[in-house]
C-alpha positions in Angstrom: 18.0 18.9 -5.2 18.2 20.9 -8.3 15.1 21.8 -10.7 16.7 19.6 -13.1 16.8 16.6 -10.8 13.5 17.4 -10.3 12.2 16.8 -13.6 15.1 14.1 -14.1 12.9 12.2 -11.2 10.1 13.0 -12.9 10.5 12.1 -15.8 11.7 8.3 -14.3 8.6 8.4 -13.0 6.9 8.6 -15.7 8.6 6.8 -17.9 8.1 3.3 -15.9 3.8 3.7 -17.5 3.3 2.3 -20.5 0.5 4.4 -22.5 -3.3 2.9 -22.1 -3.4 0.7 -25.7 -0.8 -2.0 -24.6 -3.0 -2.9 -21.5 -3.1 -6.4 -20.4 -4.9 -8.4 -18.3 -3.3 -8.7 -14.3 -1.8 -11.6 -13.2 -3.4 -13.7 -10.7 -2.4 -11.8 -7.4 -1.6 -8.5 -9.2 -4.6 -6.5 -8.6 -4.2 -7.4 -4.5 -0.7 -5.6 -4.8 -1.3 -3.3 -7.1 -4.1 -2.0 -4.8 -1.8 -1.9 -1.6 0.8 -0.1 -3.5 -1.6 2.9 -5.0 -3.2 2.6 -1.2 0.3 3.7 -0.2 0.7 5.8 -2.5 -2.4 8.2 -2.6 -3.1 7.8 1.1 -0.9 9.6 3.8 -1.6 7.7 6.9 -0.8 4.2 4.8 2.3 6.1 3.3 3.2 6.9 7.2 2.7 3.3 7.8 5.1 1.8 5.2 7.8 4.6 5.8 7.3 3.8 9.8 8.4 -0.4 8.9 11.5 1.0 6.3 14.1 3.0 6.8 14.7 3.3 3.4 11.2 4.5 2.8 11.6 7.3 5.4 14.7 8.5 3.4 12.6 8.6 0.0 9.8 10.6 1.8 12.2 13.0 3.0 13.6 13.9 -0.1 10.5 14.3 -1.9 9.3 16.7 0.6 12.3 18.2 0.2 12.5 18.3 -3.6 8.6 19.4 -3.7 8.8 22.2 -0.3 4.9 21.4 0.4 3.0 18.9 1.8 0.4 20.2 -0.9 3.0 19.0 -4.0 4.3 16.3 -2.4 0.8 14.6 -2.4 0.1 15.6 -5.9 3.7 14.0 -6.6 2.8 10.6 -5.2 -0.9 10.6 -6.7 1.0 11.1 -9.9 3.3 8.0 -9.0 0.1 6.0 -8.2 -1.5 6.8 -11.6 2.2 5.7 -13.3 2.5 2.6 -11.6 -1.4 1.7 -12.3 -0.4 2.6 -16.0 3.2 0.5 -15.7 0.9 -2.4 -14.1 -1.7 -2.3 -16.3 1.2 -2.4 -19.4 2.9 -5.3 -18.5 -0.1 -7.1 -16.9 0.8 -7.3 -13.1 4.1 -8.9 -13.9 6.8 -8.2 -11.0 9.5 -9.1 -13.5 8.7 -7.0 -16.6 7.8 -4.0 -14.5 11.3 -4.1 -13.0 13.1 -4.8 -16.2 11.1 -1.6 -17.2 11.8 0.8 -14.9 15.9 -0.7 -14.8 15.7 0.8 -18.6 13.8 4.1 -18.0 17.1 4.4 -15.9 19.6 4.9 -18.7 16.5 5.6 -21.4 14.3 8.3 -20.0 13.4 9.7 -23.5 12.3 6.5 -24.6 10.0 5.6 -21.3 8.2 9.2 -22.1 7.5 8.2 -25.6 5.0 5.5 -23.8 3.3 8.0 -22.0 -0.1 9.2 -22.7 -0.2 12.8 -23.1 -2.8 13.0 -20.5 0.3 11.9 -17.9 3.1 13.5 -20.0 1.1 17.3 -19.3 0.8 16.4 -15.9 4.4 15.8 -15.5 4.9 18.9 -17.3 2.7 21.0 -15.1 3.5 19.5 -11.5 7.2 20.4 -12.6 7.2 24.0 -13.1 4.9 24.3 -10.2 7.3 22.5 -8.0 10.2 24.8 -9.7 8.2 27.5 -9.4 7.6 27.0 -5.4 11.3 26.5 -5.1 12.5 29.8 -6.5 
C-alpha cells in the first residue's frame, strides 16, 4: 500500500468519531458491545481470537501489518481505532444504524468526517501517519 492509502485509511478512520460535544447517552446493550469491540481492538490476544473465527478479519490484520511494517505501529494503529469507535459510539449514542450510515458517508466524504474530529485525535492521526511513512521509507 502506498503512503497515500495510508493516510486515505486513516483518515476513514478517523472520520467515522464524532468530536466529544455531540455525546449521547448508549443505548441499552451498547456499552456490552462497545466494550467487546475496543477489547478487540486494544488487546492482541482478543484481536487473535476474533481474526482466528473470520477469515475476513485475518485478511484486515494482514494488511495493516503490512501498511504499518511493525508490530509496534500496528498496535498504536488499532488503539487509535478503539479511541475512534469509542468517539463514533459515544456520537451517535450506541446506535448500530447511525454508526453505519456514518462511516458509509466518511466513504465518499473523508473531509467532512475529519471536521468532527477533536484535534486531540486529528494530531494523532497526523503523527501516527508520518511515523508509519516514515518507517516505510
Amino acid at each position: 500500500m502506498t503512503t497515500r492509502r495510508l493516510g486515505g485509511a486513516l483518515v476513514l478512520a478517523l472520520v467515522l468519531a464524532g468530536s466529544p460535544a455531540d455525546a449521547q447517552p448508549l443505548q441499552p446493550g451498547a456499552s456490552d458491545a462497545l466494550e467487546a469491540t475496543l477489547r478487540m481492538l486494544l488487546d492482541p490476544a482478543s484481536r487473535s481470537a476474533a481474526i482466528a473465527g473470520s477469515p475476513n478479519a485475518g485478511a484486515v490484520d494482514q494488511q495493516v501489518r503490512a501498511l504499518t511494517g511493525s508490530d509496534a505501529l500496528t498496535q498504536e494503529l488499532f488503539a487509535l481505532a478503539a479511541d475512534v469507535f469509542r468517539e463514533l459510539a459515544q456520537a451517535t449514542g450506541g446506535d448500530a444504524t447511525t454508526m453505519a450510515q456514518t462511516l458509509e458517508r466518511a466513504r465518499t466524504d473523508p473531509s467532512g468526517f475529519a471536521a468532527m474530529l477533536s484535534p486531540q485525535t486529528l494530531e494523532r492521526l497526523r503523527q501516527l501517519s508520518i511515523r508509519i511513512s516514515d518507517q516505510r521509507r
